[in-house]
LUMGU-509209 format. One line per 4 residues: number of its first residue (from 1); their letters; for each residue y, z, x of C-alpha. Coordinates in nm, 3 decimals, m for minus. Last residue first. Layout:
<pts>
NUM = A = Y Z X ~ ...
</pts>
This chain:
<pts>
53 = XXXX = 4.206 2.278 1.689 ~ 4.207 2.409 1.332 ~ 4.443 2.159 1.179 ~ 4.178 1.876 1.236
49 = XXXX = 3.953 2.053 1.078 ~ 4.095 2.108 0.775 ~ 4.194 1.763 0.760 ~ 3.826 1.677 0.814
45 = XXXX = 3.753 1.912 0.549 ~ 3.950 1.777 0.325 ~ 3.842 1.423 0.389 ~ 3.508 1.552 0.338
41 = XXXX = 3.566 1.702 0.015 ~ 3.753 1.391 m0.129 ~ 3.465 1.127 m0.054 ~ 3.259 1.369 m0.204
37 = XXXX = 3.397 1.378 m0.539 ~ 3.430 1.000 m0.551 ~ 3.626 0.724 m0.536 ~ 3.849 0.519 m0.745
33 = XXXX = 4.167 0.700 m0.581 ~ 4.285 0.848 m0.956 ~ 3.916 0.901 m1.031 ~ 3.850 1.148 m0.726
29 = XXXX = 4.186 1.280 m0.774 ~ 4.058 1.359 m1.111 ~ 3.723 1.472 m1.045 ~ 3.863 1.690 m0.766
25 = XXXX = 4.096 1.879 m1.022 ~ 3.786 1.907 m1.285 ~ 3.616 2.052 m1.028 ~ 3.835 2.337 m0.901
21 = XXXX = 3.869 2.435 m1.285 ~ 3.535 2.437 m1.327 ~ 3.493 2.662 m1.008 ~ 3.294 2.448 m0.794
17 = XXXX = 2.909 2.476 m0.705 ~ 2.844 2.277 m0.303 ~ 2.468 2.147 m0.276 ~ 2.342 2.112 0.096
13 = XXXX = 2.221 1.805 0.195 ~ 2.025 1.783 0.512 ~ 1.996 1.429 0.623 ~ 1.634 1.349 0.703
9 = XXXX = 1.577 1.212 1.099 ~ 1.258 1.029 1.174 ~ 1.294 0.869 0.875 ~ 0.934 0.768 0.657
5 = XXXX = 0.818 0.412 0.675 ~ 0.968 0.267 0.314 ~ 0.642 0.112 0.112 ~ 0.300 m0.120 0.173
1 = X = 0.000 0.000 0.000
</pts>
């Protein structure tokens, strides 16, 4: 049966929870840029980063 070879390296995902409120803010900058939720997390975070060092 011929399917996917497995990856040598899995991504570990790690599930964020959001206050609602918190949420329904990133949905709607996430909708206003036509992107997602994620896309908006990990630019704040590299901004975040950025600032640290």
């Amino acid at each position: 049966m011929a399917g996917r070879p497995p990856k040598k390296d899995k991504k570990i995902r790690e599930a964020i929870y959001f206050e609602p409120e918190l949420l329904e803010w990133l949905q709607e900058k996430a909708e206003k840029e036509k992107c997602t939720v994620s896309v908006i997390v990990n630019r704040m975070t590299e901004k975040a980063k950025e600032q640290e060092g």
